[in-house]
Structure formats: structure tokens, C-alpha cells
N, C-alpha and C positions, 0 to 999 in steps of 0.2 A: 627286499620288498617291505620287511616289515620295520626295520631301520625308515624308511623312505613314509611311512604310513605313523609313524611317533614322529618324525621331523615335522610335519604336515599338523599333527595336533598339537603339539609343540607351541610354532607356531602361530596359530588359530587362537588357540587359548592367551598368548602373548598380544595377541592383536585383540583380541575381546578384552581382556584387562585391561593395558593402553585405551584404549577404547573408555572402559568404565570410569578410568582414572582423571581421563580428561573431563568428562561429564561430570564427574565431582568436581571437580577444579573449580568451571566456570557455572556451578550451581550452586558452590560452600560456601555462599555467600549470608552473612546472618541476618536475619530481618531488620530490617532498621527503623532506630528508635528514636527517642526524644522529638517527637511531633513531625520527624522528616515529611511524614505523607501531608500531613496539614500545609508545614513549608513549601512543598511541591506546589500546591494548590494555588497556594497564594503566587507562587510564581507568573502560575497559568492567569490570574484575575489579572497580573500587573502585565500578562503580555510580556513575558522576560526572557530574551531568548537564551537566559542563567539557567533554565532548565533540563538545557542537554548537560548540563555541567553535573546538578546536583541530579540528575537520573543517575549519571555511570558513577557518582560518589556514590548513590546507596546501592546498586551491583556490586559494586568493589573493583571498580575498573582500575586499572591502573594505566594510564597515558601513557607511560614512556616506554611501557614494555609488553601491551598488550595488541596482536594486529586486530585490523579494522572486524577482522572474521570474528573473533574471540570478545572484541569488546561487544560485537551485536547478539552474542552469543550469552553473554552474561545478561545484558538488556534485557533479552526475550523470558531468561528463567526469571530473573526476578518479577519481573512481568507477570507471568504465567503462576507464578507462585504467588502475590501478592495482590492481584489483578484486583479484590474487594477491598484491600485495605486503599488501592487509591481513590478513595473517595472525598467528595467536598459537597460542601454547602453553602449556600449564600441567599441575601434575601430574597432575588427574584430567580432560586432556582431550589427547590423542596418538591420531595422528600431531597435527601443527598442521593448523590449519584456516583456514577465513575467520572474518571477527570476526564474525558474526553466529550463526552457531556457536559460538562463544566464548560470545557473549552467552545466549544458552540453556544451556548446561551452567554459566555463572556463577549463573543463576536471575533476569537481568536483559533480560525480555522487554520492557520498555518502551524498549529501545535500541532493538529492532529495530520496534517499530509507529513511534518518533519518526525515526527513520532515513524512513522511507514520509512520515510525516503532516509532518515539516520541510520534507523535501529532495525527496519524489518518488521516489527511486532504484529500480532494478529488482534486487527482492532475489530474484527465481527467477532467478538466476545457476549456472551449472554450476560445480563446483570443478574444477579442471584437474587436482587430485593424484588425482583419483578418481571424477571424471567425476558427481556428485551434487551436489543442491541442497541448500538450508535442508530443506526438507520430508522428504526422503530420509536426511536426517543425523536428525531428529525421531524419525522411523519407527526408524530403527537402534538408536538411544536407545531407545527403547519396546520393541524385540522383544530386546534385551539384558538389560535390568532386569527382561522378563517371564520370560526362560527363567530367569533367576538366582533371581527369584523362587521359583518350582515347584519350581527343585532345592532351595530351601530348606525348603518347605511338606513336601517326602518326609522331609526328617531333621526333620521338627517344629518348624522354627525360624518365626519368624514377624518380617516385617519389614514394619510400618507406613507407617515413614518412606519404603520403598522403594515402595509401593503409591501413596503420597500422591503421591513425582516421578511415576510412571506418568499416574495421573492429570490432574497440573499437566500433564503431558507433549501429552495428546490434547486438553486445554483449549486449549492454544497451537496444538496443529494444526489443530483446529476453527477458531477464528479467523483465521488466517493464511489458511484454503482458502475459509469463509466469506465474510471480512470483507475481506482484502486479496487474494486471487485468486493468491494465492503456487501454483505447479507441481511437480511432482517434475518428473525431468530426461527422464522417456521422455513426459512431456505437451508437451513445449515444441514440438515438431513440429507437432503436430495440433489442440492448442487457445489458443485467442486469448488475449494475453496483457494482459487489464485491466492498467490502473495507476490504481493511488487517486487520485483528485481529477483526472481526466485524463478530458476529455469526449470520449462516442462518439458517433459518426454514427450516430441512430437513426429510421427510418423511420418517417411518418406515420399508417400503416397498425397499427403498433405501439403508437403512444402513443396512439392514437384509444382502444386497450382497456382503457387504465387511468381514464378520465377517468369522475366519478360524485363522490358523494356519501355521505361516512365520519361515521362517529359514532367519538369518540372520550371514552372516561374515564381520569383520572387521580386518583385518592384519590376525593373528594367532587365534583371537577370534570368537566364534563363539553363537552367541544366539536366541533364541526361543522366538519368538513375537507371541502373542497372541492378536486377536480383537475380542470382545467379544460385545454382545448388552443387554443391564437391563435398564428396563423402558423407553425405547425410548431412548437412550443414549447410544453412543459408545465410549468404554474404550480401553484404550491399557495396555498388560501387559508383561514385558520383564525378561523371567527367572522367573516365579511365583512372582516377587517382587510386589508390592502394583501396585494397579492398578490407571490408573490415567483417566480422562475424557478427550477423543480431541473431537474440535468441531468445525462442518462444517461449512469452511469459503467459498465455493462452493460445490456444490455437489458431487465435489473429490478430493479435497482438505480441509485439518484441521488441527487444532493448538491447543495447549495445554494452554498458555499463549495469550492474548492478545497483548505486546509485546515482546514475545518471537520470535525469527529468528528457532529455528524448525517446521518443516512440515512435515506433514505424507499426501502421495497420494498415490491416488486408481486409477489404468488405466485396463481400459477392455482389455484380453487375447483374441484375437481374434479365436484364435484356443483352446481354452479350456474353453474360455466362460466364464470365471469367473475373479474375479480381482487379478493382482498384486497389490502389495506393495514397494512404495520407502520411505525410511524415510533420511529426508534431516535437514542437522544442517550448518544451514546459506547457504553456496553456495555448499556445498558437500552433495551429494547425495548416499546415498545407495540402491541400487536394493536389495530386497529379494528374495527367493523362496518359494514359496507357500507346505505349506506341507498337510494340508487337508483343 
């Protein structure tokens, strides 16, 4: 027994080390220097999409021998580690900020969805110069460009182009709060904080409610989805084809792939009490109907 009880800590201890070892691994990564973060920046003004490249050059990624897990793994530390040094500035965008900031007032939101759908990162990040997130920096944008608006509308003036950012402005916020679960900074306390492609623990009792039988059209076509539950797991299956596992990346929302851009959501039917169905590939969405 007690041979059996030093195997067992043995062991444990061997797996806590491995363990640690690896976390060194993909976090001994050294800061990096000679204006990299400023280079980054500039990346992001020119709209480069060079900058997945030189992200995992200053992680330390190595391409040919690192998997997709480990290079997103370096990403996130160096990230997490350097989150204030990626800052930028430019004329119509002071104080400086973090690049993902940057990347919105540049009018280059696809940095900041391929930053989440690449690498994972956790971009409801607080700014340390002023204690706000992406979200909260959005919003400031928005109630900025609105007052300025109004005071233009009293003298007669009328600016298009200023109403059309607004707009783009609440489009980007919509999606980020929507689609990617981004926070202002007085939410991070009190609500859970999703990460895209990042599977939650979700109760049987849960997934038991979405399971039935959708009708779904597309143009002229029309197909038969099916949500089925086996062994605590919910599968989708479209037209008897092979059925495939989605997995909840919130309690009503799920994904098949990790970075995959399809989504399958669950919204409670208020008057039949039960769920619909939308299955969404990238920004297009389909509504279903529920057949039993």
C-alpha cells in the first residue's frame, strides 16, 4: 500500500513538473525589442494582414514545429505579458492607446475579430492609462461623434460621413458584445467571461432543452437539422448526414471547430416555451423552424 501511495506522488509530482515545464516553455519568450511594438502598429495603420506574422515572430513561435495549440499559447502569454507595451499613437487617435484601439479608429476591425478567431486572446482587457476596455473606448467614440454631431445639426451643417462612423461604430459594438462576448470594464466583476472557440462546462439538464427537430431553408433549398444528445453531448445532424459534435461556447451558443466562424444558437420561444434555432456561417445568419 504504501509502495502504491509513493507511485501515485511519484507521479503527480512528475506531472506537476511537465506541467510547469511546459508553461515555461511557451512563456520564455523574451520581450521584444528594437521598436517591434511600434512596427506592429504600423502594421495595423497600413491594414497588413503581415501582422499575424510578426505577432508569432515576437512570441517566439516557430512554424514548422510548433501545433496550432502551442503557437496560440505563446500568443496569449506574450499578450498577457505585454498587453501595455502594445500601444500606438497617431494624429486622430490621443492619448495612446492599446492596438486594438488603434485598430478601430484606423477603420480596421478585422484585426481585432482575427486577433480572437487566430490566437484566442482575451481582448476585454482594462487599459491601465485609464482603467477602460475596447468596448468602453467604442462607446466614447460614439457619444463623442454624437454630441459633435448635434452641435453641427443647430448651425445647419450636416455631416454624412460623421453619422455613417456612428453607425459602423454600434455595428462593431453589436458584434463584439454579440458575437465575441467582449465586456466594458465595470462587467468584468460580475459576468463570466466567454472566450471564442473555448469550450464551457455545460449541464445535461441544459442541453436536454435544445434537442428536436428544425426545418431549415436556404434560397430554393431546403433541409432537415436535427439536435440530438448521447452521453452528455450535443450533436448536430443535417439530412441524416454524419453527425458531427457542437460545443458550448455559452450556454446558447456553440461551435463545431475551435476556429471555425460557424455558430449554432439557441433563443428561448417566449410563447411556446421552447428553443429556436439559428445556424450562422460568419456573419449570415439563418433562422430555423422548429418541427418537434
Amino acid at each position: 500500500m504504501k509502495n502504491l501511495i509513493t507511485i501515485c506522488l511519484l507521479l503527480t509530482t512528475a506531472f506537476t513538473i511537465n506541467a510547469q515545464e511546459k508553461q515555461k516553455e511557451v512563456c520564455d519568450c523574451p520581450e521584444p525589442k528594437g521598436g517591434k511594438f511600434i512596427d506592429f502598429c504600423i502594421l495595423v495603420e497600413n491594414q497588413d494582414i503581415n501582422y499575424k506574422k510578426k505577432l508569432m515572430e515576437m512570441a517566439c513561435v516557430d512554424q514548422k514545429k510548433d501545433s496550432p495549440e502551442t503557437i496560440k499559447a505563446k500568443v496569449n502569454c506574450m499578450w498577457e505579458k505585454y498587453y501595455d507595451e502594445f500601444s500606438c499613437e497617431g494624429e486622430a487617435f490621443t492619448p495612446p492607446g492599446n492596438v486594438l484601439k488603434y485598430a478601430i479608429n484606423q477603420g480596421y476591425v478585422y484585426f481585432v475579430y482575427g486577433m480572437v478567431r487566430e490566437f484566442g486572446i482575451n481582448i476585454s482587457r482594462v487599459d491601465s492609462r485609464n482603467g477602460k476596455t475596447l468596448m468602453d473606448y467604442i462607446v466614447d467614440e460614439i457619444n463623442i461623434n454624437e454630441t459633435y454631431l448635434n452641435k453641427m445639426k443647430v448651425m445647419g451643417n450636416s455631416y454624412p460621413d460623421i453619422r455613417k462612423r456612428i453607425d459602423e461604430h454600434w455595428s462593431i459594438y453589436n458584434t463584439l458584445k454579440n458575437d465575441y462576448y467582449v465586456l466594458h470594464a465595470n462587467e468584468l466583476k460580475y459576468k463570466p467571461q466567454y472566450r471564442r472557440g473555448v469550450k464551457l462546462n455545460v449541464s445535461k439538464d441544459i442541453l436536454q432543452k435544445y434537442v428536436g427537430k428544425y426545418s431549415l431553408k436556404m434560397d430554393t433549398v431546403e433541409f432537415t437539422i436535427y439536435i440530438t444528445l448521447e452521453n452528455d453531448k450535443l450533436f448536430f445532424t443535417e439530412n441524416n448526414l454524419k453527425s458531427k459534435e457542437i460545443n458550448p461556447e455559452t450556454e446558447t451558443v456553440f461551435f463545431d471547430k475551435p476556429n471555425s466562424n460557424t455558430r449554432y444558437y439557441f433563443t428561448l420561444n417566449e410563447t411556446t416555451r421552447k428553443y429556436d434555432f439559428t445556424y450562422a456561417a460568419g456573419e449570415i445568419k439563418y433562422k430555423t423552424k422548429r418541427l418537434e
